[in-house]
C-alpha positions in Angstrom: 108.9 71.7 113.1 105.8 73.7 113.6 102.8 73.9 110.9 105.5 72.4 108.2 108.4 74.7 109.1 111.5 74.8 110.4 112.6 77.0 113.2 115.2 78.5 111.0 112.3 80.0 108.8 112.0 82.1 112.0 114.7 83.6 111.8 114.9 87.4 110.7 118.6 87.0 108.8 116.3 84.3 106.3 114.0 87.6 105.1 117.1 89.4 103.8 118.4 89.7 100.1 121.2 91.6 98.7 119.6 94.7 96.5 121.9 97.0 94.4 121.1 100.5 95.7 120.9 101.7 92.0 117.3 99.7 92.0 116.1 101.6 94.4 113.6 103.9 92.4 113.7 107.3 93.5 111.7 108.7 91.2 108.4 107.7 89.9 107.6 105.6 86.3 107.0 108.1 83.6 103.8 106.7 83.0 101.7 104.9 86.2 100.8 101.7 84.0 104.4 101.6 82.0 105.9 99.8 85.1 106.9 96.6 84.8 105.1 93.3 86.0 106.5 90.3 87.3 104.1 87.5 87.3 104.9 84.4 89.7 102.8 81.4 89.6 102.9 79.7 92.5 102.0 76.1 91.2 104.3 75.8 88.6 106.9 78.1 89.8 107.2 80.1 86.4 107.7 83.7 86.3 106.8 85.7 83.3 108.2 89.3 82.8 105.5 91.7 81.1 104.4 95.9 81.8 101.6 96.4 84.2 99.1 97.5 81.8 98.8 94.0 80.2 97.5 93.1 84.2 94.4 91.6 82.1 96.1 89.3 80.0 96.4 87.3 83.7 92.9 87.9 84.9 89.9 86.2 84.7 86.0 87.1 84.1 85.0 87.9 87.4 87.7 88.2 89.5 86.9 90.8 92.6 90.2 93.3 92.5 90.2 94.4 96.1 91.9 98.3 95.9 93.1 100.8 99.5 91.4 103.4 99.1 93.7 105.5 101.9 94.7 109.0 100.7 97.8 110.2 102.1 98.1 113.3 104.0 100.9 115.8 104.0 102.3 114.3 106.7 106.1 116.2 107.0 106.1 119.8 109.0 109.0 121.8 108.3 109.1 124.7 110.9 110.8 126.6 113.7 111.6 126.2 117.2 110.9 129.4 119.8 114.7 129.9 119.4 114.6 130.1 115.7 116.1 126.6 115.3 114.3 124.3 112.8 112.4 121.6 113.5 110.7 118.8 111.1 107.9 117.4 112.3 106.0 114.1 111.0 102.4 113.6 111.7 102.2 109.5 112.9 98.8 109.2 113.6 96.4 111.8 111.7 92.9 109.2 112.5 93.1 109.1 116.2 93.9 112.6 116.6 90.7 113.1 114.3 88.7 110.8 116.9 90.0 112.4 120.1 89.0 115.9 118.5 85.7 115.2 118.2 85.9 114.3 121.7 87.8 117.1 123.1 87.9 119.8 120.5 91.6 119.6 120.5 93.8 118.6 117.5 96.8 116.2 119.8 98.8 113.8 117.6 101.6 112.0 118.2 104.4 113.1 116.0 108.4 111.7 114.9 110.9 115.1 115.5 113.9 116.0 114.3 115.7 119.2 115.5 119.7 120.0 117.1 118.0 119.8 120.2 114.7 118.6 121.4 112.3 121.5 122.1 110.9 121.6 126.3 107.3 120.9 126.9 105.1 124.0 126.5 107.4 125.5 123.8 106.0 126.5 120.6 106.6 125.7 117.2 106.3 128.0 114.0 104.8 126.7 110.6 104.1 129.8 109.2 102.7 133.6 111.1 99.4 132.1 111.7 99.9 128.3 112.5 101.3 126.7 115.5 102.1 124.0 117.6 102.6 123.2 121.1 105.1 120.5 122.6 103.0 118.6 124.8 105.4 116.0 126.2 109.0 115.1 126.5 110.4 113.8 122.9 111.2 109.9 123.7 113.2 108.6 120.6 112.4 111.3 118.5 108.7 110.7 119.7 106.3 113.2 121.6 102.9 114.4 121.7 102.1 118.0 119.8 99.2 120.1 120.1 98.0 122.0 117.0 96.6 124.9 117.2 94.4 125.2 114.3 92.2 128.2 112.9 90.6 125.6 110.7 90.5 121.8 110.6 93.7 119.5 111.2 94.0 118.7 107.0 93.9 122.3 106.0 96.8 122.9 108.1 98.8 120.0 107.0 97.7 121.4 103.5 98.8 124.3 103.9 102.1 123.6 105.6 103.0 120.1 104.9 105.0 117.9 102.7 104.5 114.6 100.9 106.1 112.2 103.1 108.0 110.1 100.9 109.8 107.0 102.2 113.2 107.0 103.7 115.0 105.3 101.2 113.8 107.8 98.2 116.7 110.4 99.2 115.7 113.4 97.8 113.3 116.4 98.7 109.7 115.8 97.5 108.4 117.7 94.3 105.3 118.9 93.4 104.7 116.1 91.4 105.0 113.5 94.1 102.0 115.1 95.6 99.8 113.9 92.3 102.4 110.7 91.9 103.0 109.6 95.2 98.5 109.1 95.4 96.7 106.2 93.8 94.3 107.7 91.2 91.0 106.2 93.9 92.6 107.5 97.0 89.7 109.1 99.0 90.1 108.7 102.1 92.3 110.8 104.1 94.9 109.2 106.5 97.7 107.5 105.2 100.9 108.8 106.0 102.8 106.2 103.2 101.0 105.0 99.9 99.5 102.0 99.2 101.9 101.4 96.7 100.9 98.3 94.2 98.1 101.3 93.2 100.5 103.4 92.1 100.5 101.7 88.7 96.5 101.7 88.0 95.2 104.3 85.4 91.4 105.1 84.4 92.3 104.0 81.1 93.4 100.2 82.8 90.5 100.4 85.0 88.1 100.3 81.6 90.5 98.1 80.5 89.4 95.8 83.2 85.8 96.5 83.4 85.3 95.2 80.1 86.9 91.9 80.7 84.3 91.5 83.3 86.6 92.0 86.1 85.1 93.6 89.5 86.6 95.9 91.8 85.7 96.7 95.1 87.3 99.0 98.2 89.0 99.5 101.6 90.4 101.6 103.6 93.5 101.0 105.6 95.5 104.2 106.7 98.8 103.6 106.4 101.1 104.4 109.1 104.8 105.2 109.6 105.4 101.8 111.4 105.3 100.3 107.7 109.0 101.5 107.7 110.2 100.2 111.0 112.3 97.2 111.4 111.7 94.1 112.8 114.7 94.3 115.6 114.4 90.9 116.9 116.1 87.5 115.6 113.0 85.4 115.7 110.3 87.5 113.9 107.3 85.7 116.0 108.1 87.8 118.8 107.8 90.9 116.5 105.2 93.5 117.7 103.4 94.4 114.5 102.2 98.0 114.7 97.9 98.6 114.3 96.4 100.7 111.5 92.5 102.1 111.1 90.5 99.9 108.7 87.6 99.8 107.1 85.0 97.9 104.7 81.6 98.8 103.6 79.1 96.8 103.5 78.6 96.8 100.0 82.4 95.4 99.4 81.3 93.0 102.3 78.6 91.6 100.2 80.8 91.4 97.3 83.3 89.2 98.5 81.1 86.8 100.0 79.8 86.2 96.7 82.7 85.7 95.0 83.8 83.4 97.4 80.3 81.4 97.6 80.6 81.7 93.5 84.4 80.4 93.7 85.9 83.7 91.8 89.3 84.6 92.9 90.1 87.3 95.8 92.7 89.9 94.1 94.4 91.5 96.8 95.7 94.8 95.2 98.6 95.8 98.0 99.5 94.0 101.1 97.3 96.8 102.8 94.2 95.0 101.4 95.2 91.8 102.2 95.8 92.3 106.3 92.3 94.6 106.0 90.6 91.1 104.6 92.5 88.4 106.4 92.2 90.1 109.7 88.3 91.1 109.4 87.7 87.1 108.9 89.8 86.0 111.8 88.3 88.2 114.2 84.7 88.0 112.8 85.0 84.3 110.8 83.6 86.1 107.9 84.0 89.1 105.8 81.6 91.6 106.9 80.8 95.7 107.5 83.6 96.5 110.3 85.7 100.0 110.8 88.7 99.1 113.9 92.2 99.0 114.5 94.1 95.9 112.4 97.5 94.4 114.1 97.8 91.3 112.2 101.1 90.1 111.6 101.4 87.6 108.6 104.6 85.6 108.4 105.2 82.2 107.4 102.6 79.1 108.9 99.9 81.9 108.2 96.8 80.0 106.5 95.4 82.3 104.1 91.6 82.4 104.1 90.2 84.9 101.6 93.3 86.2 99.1 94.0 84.3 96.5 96.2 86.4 94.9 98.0 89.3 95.2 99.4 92.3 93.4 102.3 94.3 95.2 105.7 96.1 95.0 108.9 94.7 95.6 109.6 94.7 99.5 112.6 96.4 101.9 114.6 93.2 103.1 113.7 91.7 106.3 110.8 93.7 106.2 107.3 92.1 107.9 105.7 92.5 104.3 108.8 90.3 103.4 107.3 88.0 105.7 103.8 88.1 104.2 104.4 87.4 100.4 106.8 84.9 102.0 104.0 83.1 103.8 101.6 83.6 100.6 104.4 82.0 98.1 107.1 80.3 100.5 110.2 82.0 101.3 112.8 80.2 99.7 110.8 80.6 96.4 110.2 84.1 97.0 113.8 85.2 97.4 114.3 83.4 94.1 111.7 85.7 92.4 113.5 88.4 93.7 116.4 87.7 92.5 115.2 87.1 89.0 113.6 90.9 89.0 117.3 91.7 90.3 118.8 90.2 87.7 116.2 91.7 85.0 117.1 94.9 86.6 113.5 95.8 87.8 113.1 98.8 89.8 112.2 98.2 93.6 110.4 99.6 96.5 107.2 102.5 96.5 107.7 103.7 93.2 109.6 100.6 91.5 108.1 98.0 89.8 105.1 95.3 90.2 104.8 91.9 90.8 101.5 89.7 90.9 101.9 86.3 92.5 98.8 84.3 91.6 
């Protein structure tokens, strides 16, 4: 037994459920707030089935909502190889590339490719007749360093050539309208290359909502990156590598959290982006303050929880590390009884299925 669990709990093949592929939402809610809302109380083990703009009815005067405030980027490159094969190319890490640019005054990311065959280093690829790209290293599991050769800044040419980069499992081209749909209505930030997906369901018109209840919102940033899809491929999940993503918090959230904790007002996590941004700030700092860095905390069960005290999020790809976290936030065994209550209430999963809050 370690910290009150078994070494079983450990084990990856205990994160798994079995999920009808027909509740796997491919499309997005026709309304943002219509989506449904599982509510989970973790004391008393009830679960209450309501739609996501009634969120209010289960907050409280004062609560601090903490929202990701990430925008996401056009992330997917379709273009062509100097031999006129095609080539799709996903942008992983749009912030450091940012960073080295203003060091170098090149535009170098490292990028996911798919293509018949893997173009050599120093080849060029076509996105349109004026913007290009050069192969700067050998493609390792799909996986190589491009150069960009931008007239302009590195976002006006993913504007101008790139995609929404939905999620695997959504198994269709994107549309126009995931570029307004597949963006929380605050995102501001540039960087993500996935959504922060609990904001999917917020609307201005639930935001006032709130507001006049007295309930406080607040901001970070955490970039998403394309190692949110990647599986753990180990059998005991604490040897799991957890990818790192840019953070950030202002000062002025900062301030507002410490309040609310010193005033003892509940911590909403919106998303499990804003939950590893504030858990990992206070472990490395002991408090919540100002701080912009890279976050690699893995959450999994044992995990002591020191500033979310609850938490509003999709439902998650099995065996998944944000499996992991709601598990350690609600225990496992209770959580994969939650799920498979919204399974059996037909609830619509993954980035642009349903809601639930655990408080």
């Amino acid at each position: 037994m370690v910290n009150g669990l078994s070494s079983v709990s450990y084990h990856i093949d205990n994160y798994d459920y079995q999920l009808p592929k027909h509740l796997i939402a491919q499309d997005a809610s026709m309304k943002r707030d219509q989506s449904r809302l599982l509510v989970y109380n973790r004391n008393t083990k009830s679960i209450e089935h309501t739609v996501f703009n009634k969120l209010s009815d289960y907050l409280q005067a004062n609560d601090l909502l903490i929202v990701n405030n990430t925008r996401v980027i056009p992330a997917r490159l379709l273009g062509k190889k100097e031999t006129g094969g095609k080539i799709e190319v996903f942008v992983l890490d749009y912030i450091r590339a940012i960073q080295e640019a203003e060091k170098t005054g090149k535009i170098q990311c490292s990028c996911m490719i798919k293509s018949s065959k893997a173009p050599r280093i120093g080849s060029t690829l076509y996105f349109s007749s004026d913007d290009q790209a050069v192969v700067i290293t050998d493609p390792i599991n799909g996986r190589c360093e491009i150069q960009f050769l931008c007239k302009s800044d590195f976002l006006t040419f993913l504007e101008a050539n790139g995609q929404t980069p939905l999620p695997p499992y959504i198994q269709r081209q994107a549309q126009i309208s995931d570029k307004e749909r597949y963006q929380t209505i605050y995102a501001k930030k540039n960087g993500a290359v996935a959504a922060p997906t609990a904001g999917l369901h917020f609307t201005e018109k639930l935001f006032e909502k709130l507001q006049k209840k007295n309930i406080n919102i607040a901001s970070i940033t955490l970039h998403v990156g394309y190692g949110t899809f990647m599986p753990v491929r180990v059998s005991d999940i604490r040897k799991h590598t957890m990818h790192s993503e840019y953070i950030e918090i202002s000062t002025h959230t900062a301030d507002l959290i410490q309040k609310a904790k010193k005033d003892g007002q509940r911590i909403i996590a919106v998303g499990t982006t804003s939950v590893r941004t504030l858990e990992y700030i206070f472990k490395e700092k002991g408090k919540i303050e100002a701080f912009s860095g890279y976050c690699d905390l893995f959450i999994y069960p044992g995990y002591s929880f020191q500033v979310v005290d609850s938490i509003i999020t999709n439902f998650h790809l099995p065996k998944s590390t944000l499996m992991m976290m709601i598990s350690a936030f609600a225990q496992r065994e209770q959580i994969l009884k939650v799920y498979q209550n919204a399974i059996d209430n037909s609830y619509r999963f993954f980035s642009y299925g349903d809601a639930m809050m655990i408080v």
